[in-house]
C-alpha positions in Angstrom: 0.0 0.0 0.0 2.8 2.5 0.4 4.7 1.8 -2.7 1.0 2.1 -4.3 0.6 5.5 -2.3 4.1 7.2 -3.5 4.0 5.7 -7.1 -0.2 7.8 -7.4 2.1 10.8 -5.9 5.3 10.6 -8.5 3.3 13.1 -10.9 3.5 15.5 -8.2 7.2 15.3 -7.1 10.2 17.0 -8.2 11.8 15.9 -11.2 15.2 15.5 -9.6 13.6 13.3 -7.2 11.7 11.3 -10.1 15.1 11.0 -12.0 16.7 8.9 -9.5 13.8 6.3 -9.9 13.8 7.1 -13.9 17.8 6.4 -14.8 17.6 2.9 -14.1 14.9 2.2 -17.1 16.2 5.6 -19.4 19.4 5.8 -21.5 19.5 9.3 -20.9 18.6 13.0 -22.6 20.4 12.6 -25.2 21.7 11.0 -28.6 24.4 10.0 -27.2 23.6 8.5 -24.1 21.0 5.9 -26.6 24.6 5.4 -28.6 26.4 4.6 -25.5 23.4 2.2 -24.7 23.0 0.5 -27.6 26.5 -0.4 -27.6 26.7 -2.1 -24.7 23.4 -4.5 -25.5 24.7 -5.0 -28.5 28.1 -6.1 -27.0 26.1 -8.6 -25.0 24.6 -10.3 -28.5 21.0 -7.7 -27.6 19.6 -5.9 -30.3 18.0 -2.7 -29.7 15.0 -1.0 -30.7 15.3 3.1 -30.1 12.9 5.4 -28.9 12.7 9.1 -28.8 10.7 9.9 -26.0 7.8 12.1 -26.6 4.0 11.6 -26.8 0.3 13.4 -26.9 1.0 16.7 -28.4 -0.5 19.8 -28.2 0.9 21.5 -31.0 1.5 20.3 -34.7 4.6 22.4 -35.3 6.1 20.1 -32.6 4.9 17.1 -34.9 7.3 18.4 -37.4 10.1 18.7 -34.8 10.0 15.1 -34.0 9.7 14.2 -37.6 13.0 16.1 -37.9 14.6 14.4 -34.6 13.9 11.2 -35.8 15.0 11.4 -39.2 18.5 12.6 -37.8 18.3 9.7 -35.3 18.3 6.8 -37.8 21.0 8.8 -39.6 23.2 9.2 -36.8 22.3 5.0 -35.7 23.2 4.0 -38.5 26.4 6.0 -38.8 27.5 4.0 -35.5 26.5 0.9 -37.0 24.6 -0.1 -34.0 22.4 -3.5 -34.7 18.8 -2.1 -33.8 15.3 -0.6 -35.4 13.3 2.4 -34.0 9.9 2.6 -32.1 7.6 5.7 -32.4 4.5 6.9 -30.9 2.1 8.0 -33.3 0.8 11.2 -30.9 3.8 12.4 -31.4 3.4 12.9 -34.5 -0.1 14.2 -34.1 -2.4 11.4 -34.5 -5.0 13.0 -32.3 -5.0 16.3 -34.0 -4.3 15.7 -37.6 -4.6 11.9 -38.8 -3.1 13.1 -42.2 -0.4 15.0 -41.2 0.5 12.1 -38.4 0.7 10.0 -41.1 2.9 12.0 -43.6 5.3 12.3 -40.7 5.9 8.8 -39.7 5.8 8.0 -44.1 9.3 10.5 -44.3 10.7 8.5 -41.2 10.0 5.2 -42.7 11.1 6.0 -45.9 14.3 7.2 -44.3 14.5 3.2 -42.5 13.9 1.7 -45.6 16.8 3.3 -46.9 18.7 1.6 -44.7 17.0 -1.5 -44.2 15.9 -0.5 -41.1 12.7 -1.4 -39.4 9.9 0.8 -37.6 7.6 0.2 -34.9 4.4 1.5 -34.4 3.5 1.8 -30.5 0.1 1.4 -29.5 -1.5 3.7 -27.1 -4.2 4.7 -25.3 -7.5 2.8 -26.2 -8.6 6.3 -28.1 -5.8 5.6 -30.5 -6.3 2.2 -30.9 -8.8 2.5 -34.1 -6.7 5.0 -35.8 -3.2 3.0 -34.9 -4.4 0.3 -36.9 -5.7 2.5 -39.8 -2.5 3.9 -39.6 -0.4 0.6 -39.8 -2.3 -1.1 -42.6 -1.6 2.0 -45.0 2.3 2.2 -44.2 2.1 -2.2 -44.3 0.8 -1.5 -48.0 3.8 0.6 -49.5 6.3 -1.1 -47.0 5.7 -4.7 -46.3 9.0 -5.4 -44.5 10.1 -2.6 -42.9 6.9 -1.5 -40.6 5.9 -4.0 -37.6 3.0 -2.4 -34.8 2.2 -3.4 -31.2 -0.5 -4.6 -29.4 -1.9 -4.9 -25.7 -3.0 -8.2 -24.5 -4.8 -6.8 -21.5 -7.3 -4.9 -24.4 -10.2 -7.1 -24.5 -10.2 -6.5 -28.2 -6.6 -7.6 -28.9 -7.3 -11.3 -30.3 -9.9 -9.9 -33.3 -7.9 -7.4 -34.0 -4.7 -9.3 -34.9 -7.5 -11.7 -36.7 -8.8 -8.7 -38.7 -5.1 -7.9 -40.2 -5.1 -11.6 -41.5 -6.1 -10.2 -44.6 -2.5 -8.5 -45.2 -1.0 -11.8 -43.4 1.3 -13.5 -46.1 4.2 -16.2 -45.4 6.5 -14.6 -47.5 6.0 -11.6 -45.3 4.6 -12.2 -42.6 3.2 -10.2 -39.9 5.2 -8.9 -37.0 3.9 -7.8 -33.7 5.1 -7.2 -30.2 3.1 -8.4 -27.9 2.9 -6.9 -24.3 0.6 -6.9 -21.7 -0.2 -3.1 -21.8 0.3 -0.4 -19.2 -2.4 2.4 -20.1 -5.0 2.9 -17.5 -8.7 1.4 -19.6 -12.1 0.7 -18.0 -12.7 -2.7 -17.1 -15.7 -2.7 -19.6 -12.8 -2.8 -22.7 -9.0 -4.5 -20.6 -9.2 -7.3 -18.4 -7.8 -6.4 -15.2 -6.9 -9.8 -13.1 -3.5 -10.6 -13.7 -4.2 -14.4 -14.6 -7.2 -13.3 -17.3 -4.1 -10.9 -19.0 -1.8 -13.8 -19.0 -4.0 -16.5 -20.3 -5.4 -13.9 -23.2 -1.7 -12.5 -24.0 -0.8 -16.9 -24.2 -3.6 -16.8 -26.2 -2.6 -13.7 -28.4 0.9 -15.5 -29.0 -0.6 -18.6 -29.5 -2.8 -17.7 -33.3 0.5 -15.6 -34.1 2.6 -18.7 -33.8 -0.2 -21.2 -35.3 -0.5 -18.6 -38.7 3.4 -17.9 -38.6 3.2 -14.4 -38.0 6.5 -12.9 -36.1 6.4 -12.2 -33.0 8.0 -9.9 -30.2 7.6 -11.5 -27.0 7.9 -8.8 -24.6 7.5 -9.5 -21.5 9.1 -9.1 -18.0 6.7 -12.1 -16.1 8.5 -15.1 -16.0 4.8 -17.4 -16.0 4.9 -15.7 -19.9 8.3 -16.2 -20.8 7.8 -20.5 -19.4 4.7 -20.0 -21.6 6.4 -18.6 -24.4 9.0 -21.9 -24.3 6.3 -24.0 -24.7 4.5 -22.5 -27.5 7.8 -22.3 -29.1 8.1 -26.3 -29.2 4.4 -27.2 -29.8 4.7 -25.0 -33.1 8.2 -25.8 -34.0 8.9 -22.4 -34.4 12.6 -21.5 -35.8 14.6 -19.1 -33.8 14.6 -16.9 -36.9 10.7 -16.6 -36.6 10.4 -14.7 -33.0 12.4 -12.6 -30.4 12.1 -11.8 -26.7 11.8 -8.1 -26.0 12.2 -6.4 -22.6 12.5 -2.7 -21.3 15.7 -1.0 -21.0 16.9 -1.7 -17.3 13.8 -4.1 -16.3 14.9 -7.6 -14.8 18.3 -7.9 -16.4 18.6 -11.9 -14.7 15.3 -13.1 -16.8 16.6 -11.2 -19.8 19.9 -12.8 -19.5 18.8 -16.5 -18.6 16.7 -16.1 -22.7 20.1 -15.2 -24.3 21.5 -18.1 -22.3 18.9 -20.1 -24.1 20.2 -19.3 -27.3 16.9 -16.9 -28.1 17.3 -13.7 -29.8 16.7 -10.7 -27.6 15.9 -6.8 -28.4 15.8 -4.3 -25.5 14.1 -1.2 -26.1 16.1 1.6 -25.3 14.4 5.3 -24.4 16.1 8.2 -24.3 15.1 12.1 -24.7 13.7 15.3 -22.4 10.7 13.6 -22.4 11.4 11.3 -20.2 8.6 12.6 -17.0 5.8 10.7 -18.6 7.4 7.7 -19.5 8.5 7.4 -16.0 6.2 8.3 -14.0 3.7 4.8 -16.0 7.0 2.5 -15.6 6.1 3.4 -11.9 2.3 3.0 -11.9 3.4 -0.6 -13.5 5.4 -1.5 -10.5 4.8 0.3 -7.6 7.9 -1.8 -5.8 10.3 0.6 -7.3 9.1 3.1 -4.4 10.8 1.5 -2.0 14.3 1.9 -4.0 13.5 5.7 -4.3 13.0 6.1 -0.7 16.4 3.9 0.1 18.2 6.4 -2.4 17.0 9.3 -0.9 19.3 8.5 2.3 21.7 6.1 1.0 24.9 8.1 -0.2 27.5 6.3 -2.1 
């Protein structure tokens, strides 16, 4: 109850007080401190997927901004050869204020990926996005079949028919690829399951039809229940190493995520960095209220 009681109240603290929660799961402000990151995961056989931080704008001339911050991102990545895609938020782009212009923006930065062979991922958001996420997808899927990949939230009780609706772009030679998590937005019960065994039996569930129609999937997850699940799927379909990937969070149990690369399974960590970073921090908190008591012990602990 007390780590529930200061996580509800991390809005409302200081940001130098947040930040010593935040730099365990954030690269850093800058460019370079996702450079510095993404070498070392890479040194340990990880791939990377980057993420300027950023979401739910107010203002479209910041859309363009972004555009602009991402295009010299990929150029600058791929400059220091570092083995990794990129993850966006649509809202950052203005998804919620101009559905065109959202979609012209995240166009120029795939285009730029495709250039390189690079690959983007579409976040999924809030349940208000949800809709216009997947509108979104299926039109950059249709000029760029290999290099665009999207997200969904196995909590969302809509999840299942909506990877079943995208069947219809589904094809073996390329197939669909998703990562799968549980989701961390805060829905009405009436549209996200909220017991934690109903999440895990639908995301098992979720994984389960991508496997069984060969669709590619990113298995990210932190519970160890889904990653034992995962295993099993993996052997019931047959599925080649080649076909899937674990995905975890930049600085988010570091032991699991090292006993799957023991396994021999690929592994991408997604790696956040940017001013931006309040937001994100303040939900990676929500998600595990625990990480209160670490803030308190670092308030007084002095190394």
């Amino acid at each position: 109850m007390f780590n529930k009681i200061i996580a509800s109240s991390l809005p409302f603290m200081p940001k130098k007080l947040v930040w010593i929660f935040s730099k365990k799961y954030i690269a850093g402000e800058t460019i370079e401190d996702a450079i510095r990151v993404s070498k070392q995961m890479n040194e340990q056989g990880i791939k990377v997927t980057i993420d300027l931080l950023g979401e739910f704008i107010t203002d479209l001339s910041q859309a363009a901004v972004n555009r602009d911050q991402y295009l010299s991102i990929i150029e600058r990545i791929q400059q220091e050869n570092i083995d990794g895609n990129y993850s966006l938020k649509p809202t950052m782009f203005g998804l919620l204020l101009d559905k065109e212009v959202c979609y012209e923006n995240i166009r120029q930065i795939v285009m730029k990926a495709v250039g390189y062979n690079k690959f983007i991922r579409v976040d999924m958001e809030d349940s208000q996005c949800t809709d216009m996420e997947l509108e979104l997808f299926r039109k950059l899927k249709a000029e760029f079949p290999k290099n665009v990949g999207l997200v969904f939230q196995a909590y969302l009780r809509r999840t299942l028919k909506d990877i079943q609706d995208l069947m219809d772009i589904h094809t073996p030679e390329v197939p669909l690829n998703f990562r799968l998590c549980k989701g961390i937005y805060v829905e009405a019960e009436s549209i996200a399951y909220k017991k934690y065994t109903e999440i895990n039996d639908h995301y098992l569930e979720d994984l389960e039809f991508m496997f069984r129609n060969k669709m590619y999937p990113g298995i990210a997850t932190h519970d160890k229940p889904l990653v034992d699940g995962a295993y099993q799927l993996i052997e019931k379909y047959k599925v080649q190493r080649s076909a899937y990937e674990f995905q975890m969070l930049y600085g988010v149990t570091p032991e699991l995520r090292r006993t799957i690369l023991e396994k021999g399974h690929t592994m991408r960590v997604y790696v956040p960095f940017g001013k931006q970073w309040f937001g994100y921090s303040t939900r990676r908190l929500k998600e595990n209220p625990k990480m209160a008591s670490h803030i308190i012990k670092a308030l007084f602990i002095r190394k």
